[in-house]
DSSP file (Angstrom, degrees, kcal/mol; ACC not computed):
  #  RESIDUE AA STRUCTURE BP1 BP2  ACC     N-H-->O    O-->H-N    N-H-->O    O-->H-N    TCO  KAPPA ALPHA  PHI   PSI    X-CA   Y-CA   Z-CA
    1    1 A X     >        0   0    0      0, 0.0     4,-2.8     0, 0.0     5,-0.1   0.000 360.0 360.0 360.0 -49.0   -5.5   13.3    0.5
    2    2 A X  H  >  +     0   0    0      1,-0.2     4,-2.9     2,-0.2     0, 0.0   0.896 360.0  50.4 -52.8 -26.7   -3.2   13.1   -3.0
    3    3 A X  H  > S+     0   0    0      1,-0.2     4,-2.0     2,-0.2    -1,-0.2   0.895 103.2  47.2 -90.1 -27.0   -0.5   12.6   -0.1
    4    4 A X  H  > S+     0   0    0      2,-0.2     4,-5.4     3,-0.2     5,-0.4   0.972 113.1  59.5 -46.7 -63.4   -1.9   10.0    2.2
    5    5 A X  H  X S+     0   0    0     -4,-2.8     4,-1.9     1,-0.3    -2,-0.2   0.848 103.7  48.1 -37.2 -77.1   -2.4    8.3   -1.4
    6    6 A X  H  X S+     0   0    0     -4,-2.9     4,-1.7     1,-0.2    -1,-0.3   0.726 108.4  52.2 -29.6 -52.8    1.2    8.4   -2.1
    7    7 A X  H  X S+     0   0    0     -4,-2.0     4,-1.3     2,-0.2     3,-0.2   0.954 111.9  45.7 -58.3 -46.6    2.3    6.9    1.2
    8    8 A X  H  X S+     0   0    0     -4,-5.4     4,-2.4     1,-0.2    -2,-0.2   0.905 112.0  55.3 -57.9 -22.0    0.1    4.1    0.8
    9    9 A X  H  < S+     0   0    0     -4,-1.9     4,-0.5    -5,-0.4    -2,-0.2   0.941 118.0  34.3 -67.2 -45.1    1.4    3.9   -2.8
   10   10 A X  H  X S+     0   0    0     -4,-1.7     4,-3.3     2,-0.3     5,-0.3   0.656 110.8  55.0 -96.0 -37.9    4.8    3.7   -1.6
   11   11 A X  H  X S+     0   0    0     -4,-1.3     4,-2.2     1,-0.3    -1,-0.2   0.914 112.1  47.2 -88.2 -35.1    4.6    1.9    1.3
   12   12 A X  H  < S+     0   0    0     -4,-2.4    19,-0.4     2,-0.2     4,-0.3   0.578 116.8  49.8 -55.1 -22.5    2.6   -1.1   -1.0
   13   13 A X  H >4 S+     0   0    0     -4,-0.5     3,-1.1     2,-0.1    -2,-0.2   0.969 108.6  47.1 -99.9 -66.8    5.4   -0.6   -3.3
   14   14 A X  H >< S+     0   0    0     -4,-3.3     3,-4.0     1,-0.3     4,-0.4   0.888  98.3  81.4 -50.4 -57.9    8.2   -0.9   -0.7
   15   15 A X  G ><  +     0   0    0     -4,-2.2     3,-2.9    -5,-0.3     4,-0.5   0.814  68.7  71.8   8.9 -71.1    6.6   -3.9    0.7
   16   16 A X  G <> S+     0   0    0     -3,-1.1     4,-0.9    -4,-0.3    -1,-0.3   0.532  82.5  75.9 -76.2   5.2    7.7   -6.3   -1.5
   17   17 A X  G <4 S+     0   0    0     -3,-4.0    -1,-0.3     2,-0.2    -2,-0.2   0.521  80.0  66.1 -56.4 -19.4   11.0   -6.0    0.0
   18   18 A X  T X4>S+     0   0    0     -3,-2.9     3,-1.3    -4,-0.4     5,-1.1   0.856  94.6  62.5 -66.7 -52.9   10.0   -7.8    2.8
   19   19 A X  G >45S+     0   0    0     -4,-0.5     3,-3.2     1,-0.3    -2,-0.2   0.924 104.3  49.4 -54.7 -48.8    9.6  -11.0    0.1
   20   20 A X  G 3<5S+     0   0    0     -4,-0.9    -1,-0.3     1,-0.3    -2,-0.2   0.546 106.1  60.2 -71.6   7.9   13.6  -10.8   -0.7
   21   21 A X  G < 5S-     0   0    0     -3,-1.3    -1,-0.3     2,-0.2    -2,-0.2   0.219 119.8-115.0 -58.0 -17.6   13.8  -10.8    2.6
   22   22 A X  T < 5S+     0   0    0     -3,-3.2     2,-0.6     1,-0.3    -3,-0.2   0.773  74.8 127.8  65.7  25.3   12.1  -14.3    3.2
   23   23 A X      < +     0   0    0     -5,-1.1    -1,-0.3     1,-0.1    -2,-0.2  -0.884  29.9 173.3-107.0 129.3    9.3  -12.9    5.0
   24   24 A X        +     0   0    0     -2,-0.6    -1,-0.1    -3,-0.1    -5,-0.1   0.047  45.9 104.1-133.8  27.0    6.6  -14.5    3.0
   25   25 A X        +     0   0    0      2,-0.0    -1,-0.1    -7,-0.0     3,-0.1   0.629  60.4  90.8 -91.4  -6.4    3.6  -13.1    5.4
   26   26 A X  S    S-     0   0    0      1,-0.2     2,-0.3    -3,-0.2    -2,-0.0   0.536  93.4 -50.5 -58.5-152.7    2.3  -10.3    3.0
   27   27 A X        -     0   0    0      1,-0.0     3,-0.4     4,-0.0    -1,-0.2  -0.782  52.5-115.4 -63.8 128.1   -0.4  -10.3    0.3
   28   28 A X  S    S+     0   0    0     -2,-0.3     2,-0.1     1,-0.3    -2,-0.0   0.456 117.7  34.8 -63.0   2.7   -0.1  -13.4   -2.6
   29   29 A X  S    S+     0   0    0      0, 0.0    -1,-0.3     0, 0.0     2,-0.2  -0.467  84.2 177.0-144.0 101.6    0.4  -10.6   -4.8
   30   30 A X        -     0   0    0     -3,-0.4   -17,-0.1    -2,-0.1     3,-0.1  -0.537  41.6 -97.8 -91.5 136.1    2.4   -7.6   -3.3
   31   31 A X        -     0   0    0    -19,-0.4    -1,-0.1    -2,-0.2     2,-0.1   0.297  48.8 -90.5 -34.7 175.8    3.3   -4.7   -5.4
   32   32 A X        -     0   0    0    123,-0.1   -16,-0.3     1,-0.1     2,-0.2  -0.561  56.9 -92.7 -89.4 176.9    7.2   -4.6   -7.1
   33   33 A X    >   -     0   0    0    -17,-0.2     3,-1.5   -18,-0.1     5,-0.4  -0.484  38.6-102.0 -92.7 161.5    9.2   -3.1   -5.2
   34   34 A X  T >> S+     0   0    0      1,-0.3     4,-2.9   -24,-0.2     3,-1.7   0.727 119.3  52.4 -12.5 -79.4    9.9    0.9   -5.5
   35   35 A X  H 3> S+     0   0    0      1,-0.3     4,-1.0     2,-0.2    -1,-0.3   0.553 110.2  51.6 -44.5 -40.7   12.8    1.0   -7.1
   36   36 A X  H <4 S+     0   0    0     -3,-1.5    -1,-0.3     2,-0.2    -2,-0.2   0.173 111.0  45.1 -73.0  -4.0   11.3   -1.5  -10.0
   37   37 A X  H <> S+     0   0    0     -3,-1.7     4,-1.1    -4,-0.4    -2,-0.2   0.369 110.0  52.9-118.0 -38.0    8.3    0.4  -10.8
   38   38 A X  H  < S+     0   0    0     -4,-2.9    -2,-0.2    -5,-0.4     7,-0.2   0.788 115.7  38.8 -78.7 -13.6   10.0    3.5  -10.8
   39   39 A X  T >< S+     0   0    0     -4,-1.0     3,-0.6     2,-0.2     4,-0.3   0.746 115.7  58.2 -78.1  -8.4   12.9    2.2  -13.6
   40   40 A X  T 34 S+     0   0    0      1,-0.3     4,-0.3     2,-0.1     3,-0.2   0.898 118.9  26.9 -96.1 -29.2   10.0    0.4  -15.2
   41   41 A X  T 3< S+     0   0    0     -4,-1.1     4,-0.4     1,-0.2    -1,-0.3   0.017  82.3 124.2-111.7  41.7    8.2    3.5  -15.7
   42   42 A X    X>> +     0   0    0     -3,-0.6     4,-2.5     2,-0.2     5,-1.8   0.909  65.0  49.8 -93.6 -67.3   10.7    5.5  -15.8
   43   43 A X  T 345S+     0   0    0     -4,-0.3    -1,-0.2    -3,-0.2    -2,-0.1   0.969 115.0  52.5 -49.7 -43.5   10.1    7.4  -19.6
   44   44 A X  T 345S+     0   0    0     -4,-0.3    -1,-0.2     1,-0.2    -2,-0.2   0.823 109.8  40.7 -98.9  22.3    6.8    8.0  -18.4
   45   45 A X  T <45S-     0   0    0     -3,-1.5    -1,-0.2    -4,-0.4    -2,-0.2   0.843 108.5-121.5 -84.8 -33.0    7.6    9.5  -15.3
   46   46 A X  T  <5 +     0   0    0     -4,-2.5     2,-0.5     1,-0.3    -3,-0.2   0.822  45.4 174.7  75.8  48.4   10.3   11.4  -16.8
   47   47 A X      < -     0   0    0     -5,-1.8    -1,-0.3    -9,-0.2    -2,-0.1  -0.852  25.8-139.1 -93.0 116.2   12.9    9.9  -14.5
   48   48 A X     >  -     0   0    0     -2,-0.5     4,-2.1     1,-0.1     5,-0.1  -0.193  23.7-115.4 -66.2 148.3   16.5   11.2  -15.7
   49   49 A X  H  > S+     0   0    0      1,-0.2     4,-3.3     3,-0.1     5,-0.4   0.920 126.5  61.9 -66.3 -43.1   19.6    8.1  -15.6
   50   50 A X  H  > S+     0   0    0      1,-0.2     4,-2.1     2,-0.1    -1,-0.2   0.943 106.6  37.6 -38.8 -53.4   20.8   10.9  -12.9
   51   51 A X  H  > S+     0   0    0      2,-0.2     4,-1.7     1,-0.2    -1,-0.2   0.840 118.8  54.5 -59.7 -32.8   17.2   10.3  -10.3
   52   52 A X  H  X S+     0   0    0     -4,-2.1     4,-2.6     1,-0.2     3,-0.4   0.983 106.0  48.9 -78.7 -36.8   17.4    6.3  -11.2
   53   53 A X  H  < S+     0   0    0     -4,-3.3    -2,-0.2     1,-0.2    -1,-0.2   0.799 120.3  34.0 -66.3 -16.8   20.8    6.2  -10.0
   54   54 A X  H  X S+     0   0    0     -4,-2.1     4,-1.1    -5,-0.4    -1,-0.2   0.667 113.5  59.6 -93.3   0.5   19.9    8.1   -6.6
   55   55 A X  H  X S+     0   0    0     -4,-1.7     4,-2.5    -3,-0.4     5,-0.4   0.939 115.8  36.8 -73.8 -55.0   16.3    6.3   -6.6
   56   56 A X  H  < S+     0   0    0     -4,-2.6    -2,-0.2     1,-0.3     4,-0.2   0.504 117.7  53.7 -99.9   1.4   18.6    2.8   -6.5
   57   57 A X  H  > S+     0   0    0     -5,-0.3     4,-4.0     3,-0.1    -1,-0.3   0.842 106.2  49.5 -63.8 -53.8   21.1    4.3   -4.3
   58   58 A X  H  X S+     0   0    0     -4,-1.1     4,-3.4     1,-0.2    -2,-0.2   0.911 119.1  35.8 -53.3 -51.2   18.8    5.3   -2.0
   59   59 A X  H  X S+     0   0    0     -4,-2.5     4,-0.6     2,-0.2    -1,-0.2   0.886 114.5  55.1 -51.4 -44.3   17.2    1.8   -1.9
   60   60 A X  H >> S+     0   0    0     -5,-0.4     4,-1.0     2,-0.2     3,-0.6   0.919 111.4  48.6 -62.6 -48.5   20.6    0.1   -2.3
   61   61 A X  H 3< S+     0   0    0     -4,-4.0     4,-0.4     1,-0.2    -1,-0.2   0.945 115.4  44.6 -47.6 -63.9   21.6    2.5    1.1
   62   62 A X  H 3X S+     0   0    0     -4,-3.4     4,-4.4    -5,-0.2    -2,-0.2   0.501  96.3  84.4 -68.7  -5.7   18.2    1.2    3.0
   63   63 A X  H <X S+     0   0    0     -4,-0.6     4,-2.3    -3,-0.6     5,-0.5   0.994  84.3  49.3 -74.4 -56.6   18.6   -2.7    2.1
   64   64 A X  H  X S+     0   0    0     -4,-1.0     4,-2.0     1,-0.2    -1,-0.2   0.954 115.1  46.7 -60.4 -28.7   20.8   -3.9    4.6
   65   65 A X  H >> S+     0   0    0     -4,-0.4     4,-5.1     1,-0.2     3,-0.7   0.996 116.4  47.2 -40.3 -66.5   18.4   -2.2    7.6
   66   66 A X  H 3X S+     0   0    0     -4,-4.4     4,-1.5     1,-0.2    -2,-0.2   0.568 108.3  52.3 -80.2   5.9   15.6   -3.5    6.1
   67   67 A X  H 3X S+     0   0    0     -4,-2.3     4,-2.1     2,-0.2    -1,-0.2   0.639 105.3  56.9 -47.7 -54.4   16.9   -6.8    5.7
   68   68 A X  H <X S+     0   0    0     -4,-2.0     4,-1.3    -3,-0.7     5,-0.4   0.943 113.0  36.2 -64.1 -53.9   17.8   -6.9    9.1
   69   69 A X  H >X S+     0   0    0     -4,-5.1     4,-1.4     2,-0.2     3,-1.3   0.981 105.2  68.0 -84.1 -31.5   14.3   -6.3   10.5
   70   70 A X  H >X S+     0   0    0     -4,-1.5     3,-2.6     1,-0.3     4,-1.5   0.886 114.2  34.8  -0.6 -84.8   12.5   -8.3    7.7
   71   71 A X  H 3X S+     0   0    0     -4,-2.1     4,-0.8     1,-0.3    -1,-0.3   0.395 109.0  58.3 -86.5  13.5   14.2  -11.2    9.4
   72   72 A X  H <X S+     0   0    0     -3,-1.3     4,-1.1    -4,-1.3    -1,-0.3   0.430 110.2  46.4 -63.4 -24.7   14.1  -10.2   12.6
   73   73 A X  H XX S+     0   0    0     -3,-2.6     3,-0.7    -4,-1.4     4,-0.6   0.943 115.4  46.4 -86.2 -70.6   10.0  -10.0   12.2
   74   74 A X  H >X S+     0   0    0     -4,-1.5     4,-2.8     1,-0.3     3,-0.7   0.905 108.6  56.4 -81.2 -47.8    9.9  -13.6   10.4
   75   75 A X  H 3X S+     0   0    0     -4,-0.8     4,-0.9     1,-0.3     3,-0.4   0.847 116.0  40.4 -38.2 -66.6   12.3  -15.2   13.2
   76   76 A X  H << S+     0   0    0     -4,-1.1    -1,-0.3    -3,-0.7     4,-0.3   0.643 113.0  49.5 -66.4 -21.1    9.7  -14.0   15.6
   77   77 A X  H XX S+     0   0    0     -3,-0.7     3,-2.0    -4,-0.6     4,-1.9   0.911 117.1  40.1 -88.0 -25.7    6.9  -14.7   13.9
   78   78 A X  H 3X S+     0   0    0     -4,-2.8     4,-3.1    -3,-0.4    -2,-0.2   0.778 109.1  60.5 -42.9 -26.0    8.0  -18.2   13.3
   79   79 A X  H 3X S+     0   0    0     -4,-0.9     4,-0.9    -5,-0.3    -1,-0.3   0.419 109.0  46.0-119.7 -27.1    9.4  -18.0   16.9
   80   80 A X  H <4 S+     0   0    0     -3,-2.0     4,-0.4    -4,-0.3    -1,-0.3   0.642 105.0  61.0-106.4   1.6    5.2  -17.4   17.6
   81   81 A X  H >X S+     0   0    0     -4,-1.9     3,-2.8     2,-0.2     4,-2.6   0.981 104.6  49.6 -39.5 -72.2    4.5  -20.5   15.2
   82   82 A X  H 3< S+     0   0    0     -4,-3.1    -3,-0.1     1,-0.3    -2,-0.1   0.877 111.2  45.9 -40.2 -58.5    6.4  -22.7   17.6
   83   83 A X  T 3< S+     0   0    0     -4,-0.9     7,-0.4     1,-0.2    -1,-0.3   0.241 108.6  58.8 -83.0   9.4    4.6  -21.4   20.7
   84   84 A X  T <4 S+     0   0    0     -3,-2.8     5,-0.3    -4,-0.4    -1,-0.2   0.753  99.7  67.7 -48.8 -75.4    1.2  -21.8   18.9
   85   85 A X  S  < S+     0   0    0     -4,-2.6     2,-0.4    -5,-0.1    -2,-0.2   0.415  72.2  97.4  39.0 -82.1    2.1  -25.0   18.6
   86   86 A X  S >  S-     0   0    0      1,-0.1     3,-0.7    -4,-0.1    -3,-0.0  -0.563  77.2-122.1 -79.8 133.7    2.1  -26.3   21.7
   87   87 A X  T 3  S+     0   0    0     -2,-0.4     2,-0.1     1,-0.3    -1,-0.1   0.764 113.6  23.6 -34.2 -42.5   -0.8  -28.3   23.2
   88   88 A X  T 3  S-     0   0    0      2,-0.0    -1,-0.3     3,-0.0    -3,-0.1  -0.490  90.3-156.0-129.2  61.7   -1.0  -25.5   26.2
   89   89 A X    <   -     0   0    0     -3,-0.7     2,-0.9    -5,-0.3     3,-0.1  -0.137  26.8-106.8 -40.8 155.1    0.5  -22.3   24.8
   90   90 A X    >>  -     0   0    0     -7,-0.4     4,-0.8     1,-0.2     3,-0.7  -0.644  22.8-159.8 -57.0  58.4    1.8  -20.2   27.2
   91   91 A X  H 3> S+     0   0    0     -2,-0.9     4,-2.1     1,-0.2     3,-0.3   0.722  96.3  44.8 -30.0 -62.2   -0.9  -16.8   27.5
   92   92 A X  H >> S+     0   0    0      1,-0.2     4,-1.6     2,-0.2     3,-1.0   0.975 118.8  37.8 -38.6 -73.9    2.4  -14.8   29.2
   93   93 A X  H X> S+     0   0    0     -3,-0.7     4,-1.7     2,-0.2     3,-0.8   0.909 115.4  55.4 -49.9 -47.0    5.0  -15.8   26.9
   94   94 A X  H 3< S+     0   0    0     -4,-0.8    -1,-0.2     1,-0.3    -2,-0.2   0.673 109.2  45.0-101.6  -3.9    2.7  -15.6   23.8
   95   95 A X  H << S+     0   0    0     -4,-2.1    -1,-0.3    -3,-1.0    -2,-0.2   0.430 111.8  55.1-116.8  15.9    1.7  -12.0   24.4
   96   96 A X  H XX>S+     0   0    0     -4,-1.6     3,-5.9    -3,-0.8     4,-0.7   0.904 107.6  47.0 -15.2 -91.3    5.3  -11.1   25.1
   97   97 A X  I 3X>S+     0   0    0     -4,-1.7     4,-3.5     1,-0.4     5,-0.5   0.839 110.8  52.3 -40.5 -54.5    6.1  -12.5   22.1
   98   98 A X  I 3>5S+     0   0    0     -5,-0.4     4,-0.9     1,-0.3    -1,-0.4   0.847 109.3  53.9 -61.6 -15.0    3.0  -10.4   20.4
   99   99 A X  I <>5S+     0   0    0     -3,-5.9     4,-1.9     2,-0.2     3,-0.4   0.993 109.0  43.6 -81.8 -51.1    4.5   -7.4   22.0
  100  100 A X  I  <5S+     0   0    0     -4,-0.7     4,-0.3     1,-0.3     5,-0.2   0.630 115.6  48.6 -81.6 -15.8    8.0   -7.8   20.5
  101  101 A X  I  X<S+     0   0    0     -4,-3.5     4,-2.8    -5,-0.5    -1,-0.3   0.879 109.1  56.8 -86.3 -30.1    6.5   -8.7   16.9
  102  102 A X  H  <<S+     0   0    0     -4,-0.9     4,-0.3    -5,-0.5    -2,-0.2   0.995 114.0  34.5 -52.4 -67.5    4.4   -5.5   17.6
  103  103 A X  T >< S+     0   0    0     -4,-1.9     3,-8.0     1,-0.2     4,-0.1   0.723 116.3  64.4 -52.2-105.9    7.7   -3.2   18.1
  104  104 A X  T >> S+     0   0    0      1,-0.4     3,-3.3     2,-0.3     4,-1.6   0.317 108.7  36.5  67.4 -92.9    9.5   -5.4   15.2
  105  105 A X  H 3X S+     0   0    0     -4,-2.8     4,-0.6     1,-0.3    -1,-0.4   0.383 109.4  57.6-110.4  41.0    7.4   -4.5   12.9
  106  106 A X  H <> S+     0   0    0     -3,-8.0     4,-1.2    -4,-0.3    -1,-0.3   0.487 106.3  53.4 -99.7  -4.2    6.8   -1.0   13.7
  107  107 A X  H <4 S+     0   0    0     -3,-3.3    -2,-0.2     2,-0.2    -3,-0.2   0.569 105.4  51.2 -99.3   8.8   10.3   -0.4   13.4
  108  108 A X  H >< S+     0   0    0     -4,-1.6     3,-3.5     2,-0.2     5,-0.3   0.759 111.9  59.0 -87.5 -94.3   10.4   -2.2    9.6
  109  109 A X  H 3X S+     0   0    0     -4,-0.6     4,-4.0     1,-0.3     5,-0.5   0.667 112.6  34.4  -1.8 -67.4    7.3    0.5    9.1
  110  110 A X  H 3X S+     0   0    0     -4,-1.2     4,-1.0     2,-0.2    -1,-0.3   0.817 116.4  46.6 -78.7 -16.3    9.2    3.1    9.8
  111  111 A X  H X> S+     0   0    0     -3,-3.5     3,-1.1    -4,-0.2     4,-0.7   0.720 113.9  57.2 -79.8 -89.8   12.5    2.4    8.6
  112  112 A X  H 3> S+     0   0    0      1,-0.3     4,-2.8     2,-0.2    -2,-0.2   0.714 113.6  37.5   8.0 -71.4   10.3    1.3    5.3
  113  113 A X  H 3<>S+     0   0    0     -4,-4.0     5,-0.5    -5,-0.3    -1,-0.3   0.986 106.5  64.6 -82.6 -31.8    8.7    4.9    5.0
  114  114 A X  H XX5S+     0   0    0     -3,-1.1     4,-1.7    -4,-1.0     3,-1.4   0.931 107.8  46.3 -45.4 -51.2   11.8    6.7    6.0
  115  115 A X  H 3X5S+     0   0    0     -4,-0.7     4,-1.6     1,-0.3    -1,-0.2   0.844 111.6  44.9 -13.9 -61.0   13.1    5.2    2.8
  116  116 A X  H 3<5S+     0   0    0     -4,-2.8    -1,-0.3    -5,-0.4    -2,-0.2  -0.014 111.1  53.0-102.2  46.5   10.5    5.9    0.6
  117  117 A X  H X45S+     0   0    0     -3,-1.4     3,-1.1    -4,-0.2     4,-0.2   0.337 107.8  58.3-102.1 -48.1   10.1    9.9    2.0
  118  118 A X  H ><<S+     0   0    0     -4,-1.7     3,-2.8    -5,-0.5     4,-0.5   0.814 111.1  39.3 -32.9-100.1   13.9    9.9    1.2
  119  119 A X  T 3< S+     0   0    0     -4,-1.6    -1,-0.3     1,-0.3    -3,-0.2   0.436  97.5  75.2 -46.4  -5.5   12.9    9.0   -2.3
  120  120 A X  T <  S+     0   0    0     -3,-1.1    -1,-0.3     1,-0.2    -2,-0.2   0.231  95.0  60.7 -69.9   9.4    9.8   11.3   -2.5
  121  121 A X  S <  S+     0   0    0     -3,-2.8    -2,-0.2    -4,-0.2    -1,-0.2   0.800  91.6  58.5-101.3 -32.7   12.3   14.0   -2.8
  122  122 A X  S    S+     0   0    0     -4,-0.5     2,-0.1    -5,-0.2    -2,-0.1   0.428  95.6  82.8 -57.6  -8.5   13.7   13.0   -5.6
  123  123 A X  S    S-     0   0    0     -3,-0.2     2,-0.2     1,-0.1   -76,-0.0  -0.469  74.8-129.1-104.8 168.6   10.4   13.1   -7.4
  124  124 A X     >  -     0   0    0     -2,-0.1     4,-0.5     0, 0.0    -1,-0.1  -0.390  35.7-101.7 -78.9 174.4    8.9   16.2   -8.9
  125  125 A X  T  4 S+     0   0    0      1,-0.2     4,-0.2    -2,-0.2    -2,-0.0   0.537 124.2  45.7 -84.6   2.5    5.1   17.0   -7.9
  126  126 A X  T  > S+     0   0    0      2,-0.1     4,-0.8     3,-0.1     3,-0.3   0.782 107.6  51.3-106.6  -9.0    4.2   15.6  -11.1
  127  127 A X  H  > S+     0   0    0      2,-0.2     4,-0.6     1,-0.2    -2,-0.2   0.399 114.5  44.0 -77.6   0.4    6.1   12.7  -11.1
  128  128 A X  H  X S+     0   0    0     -4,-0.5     4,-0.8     2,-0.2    -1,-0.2   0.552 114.2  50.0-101.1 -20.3    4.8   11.7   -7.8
  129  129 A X  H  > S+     0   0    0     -3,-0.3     4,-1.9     2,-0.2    -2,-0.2   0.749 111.2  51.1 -94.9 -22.7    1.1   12.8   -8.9
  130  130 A X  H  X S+     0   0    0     -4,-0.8     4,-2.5     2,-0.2    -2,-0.2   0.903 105.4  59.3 -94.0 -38.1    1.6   10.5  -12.4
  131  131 A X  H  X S+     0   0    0     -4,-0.6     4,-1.4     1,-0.2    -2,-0.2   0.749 102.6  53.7 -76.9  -4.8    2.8    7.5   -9.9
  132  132 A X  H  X S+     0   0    0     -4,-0.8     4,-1.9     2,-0.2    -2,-0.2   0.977 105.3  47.8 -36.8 -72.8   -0.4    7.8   -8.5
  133  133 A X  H  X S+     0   0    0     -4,-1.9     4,-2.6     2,-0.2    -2,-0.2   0.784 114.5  50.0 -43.7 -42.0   -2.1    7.5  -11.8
  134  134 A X  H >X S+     0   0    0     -4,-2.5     4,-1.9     1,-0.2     3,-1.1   0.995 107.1  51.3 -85.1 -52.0    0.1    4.5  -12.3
  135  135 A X  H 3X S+     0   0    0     -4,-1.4     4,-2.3     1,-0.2    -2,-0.2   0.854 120.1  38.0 -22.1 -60.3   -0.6    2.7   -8.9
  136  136 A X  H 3X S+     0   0    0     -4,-1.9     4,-3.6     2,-0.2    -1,-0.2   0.864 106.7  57.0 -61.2 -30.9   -4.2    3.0   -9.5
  137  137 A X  H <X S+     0   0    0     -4,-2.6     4,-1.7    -3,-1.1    -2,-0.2   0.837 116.6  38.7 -40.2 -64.5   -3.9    2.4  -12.8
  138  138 A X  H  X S+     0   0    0     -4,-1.9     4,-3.3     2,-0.2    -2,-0.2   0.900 111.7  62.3 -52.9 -51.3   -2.0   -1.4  -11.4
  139  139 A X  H  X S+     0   0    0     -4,-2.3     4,-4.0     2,-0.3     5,-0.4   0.932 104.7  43.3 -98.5 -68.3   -4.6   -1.4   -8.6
  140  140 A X  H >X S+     0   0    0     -4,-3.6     3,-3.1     1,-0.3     4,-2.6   0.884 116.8  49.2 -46.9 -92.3   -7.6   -1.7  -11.4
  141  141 A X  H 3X>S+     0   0    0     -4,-1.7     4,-1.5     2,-0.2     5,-0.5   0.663 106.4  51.2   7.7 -74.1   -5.6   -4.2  -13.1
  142  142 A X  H 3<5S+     0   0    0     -4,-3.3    -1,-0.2     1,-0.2    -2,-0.2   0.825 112.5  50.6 -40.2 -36.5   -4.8   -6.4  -10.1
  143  143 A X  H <X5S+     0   0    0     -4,-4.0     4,-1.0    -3,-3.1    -2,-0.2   0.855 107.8  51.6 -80.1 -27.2   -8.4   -6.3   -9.5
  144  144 A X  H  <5S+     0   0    0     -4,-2.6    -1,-0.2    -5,-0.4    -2,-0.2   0.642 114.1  45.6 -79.0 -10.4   -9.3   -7.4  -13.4
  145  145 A X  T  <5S+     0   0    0     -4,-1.5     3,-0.4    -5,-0.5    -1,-0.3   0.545 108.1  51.3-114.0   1.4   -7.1  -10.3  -13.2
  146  146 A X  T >4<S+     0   0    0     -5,-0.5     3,-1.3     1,-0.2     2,-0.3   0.745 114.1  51.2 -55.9 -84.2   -8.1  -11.8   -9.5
  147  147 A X  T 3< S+     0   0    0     -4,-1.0    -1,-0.2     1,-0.3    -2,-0.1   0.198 124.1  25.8 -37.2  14.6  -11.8  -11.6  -10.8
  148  148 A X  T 3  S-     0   0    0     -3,-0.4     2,-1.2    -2,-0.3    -1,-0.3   0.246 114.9-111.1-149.6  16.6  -11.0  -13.5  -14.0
  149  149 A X    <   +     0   0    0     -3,-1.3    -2,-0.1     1,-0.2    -4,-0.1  -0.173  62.2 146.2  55.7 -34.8   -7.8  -15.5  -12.7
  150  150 A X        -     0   0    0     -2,-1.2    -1,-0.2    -6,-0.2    -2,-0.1   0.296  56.3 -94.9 -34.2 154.9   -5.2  -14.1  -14.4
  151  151 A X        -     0   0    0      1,-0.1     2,-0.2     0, 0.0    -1,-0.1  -0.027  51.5-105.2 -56.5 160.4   -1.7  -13.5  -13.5
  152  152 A X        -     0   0    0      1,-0.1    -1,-0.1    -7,-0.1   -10,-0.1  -0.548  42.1 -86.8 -95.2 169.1   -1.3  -10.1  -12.2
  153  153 A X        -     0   0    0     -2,-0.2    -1,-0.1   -15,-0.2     2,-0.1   0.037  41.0-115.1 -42.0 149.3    0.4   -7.3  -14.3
  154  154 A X              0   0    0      1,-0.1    -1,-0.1    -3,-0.1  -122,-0.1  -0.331 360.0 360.0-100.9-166.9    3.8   -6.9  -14.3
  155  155 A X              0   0    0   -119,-0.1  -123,-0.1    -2,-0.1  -115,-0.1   0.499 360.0 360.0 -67.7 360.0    5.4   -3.9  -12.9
């Protein structure tokens, strides 16, 4: 269960790569990205300069992949914008389309958690069980500043 957690944790974390990407289809307020949550909380993870520099290797390593299919997903979803569009979409063509945004961005998914299982080694099992704590920790947070309009916490 703790481990499921952690992949969603991660995979919300990793996310918000997508945004430097120019894919701007996620949730109005997407987690930081990995790499930025673990330097931010870095004493109290007990992340060594050695772990941050392979944490932001590791990322630094995955960017240009996930770069590519970022904008390879928003081209196509713009690319089904157009063919929404049209006065008489095209049913063939527009579930084509849905198929190749389908693949698209299962292969960002997967590239995306291949990344952050790379960096789940780098962690100890308590520094991965204390960025639990802090993800939920954000999670409660996010939710006390929707309900009251404030901005959300930073990372």
């Amino acid at each position: 269960m703790r481990i499921a957690m952690l992949a969603v944790l991660l995979a919300a974390a990793f996310g918000a790569l997508a945004a430097r990407a120019g894919d701007h289809e996620g949730p109005r307020h997407e987690p930081p990205p990995l790499d930025a949550l673990l330097e931010h909380n870095a004493e109290r993870l007990g992340l060594d300069a050695e772990t941050l520099a392979r944490v932001r290797a590791t990322v630094d390593a995955s960017r240009p992949e996930h770069d590519r299919l970022a904008d390879e997903v928003h081209s196509l979803r713009l690319e089904m914008r157009t063919l929404l569009g049209a006065d008489t979409p095209d049913r063939d063509a527009v579930m084509r389309l849905a198929d190749r945004i389908g693949a698209a961005e299962t292969a960002l998914a997967k590239h995306r958690l291949a990344t952050l299982l790379e960096i789940r080694t780098l962690l100890t099992p308590e520094q991965r069980r204390e960025l639990v704590r802090i993800h939920d920790e954000r999670r409660r947070a996010r939710n006390e500043a929707r309900t009251s309009g404030e901005a959300p916490p930073p990372p």
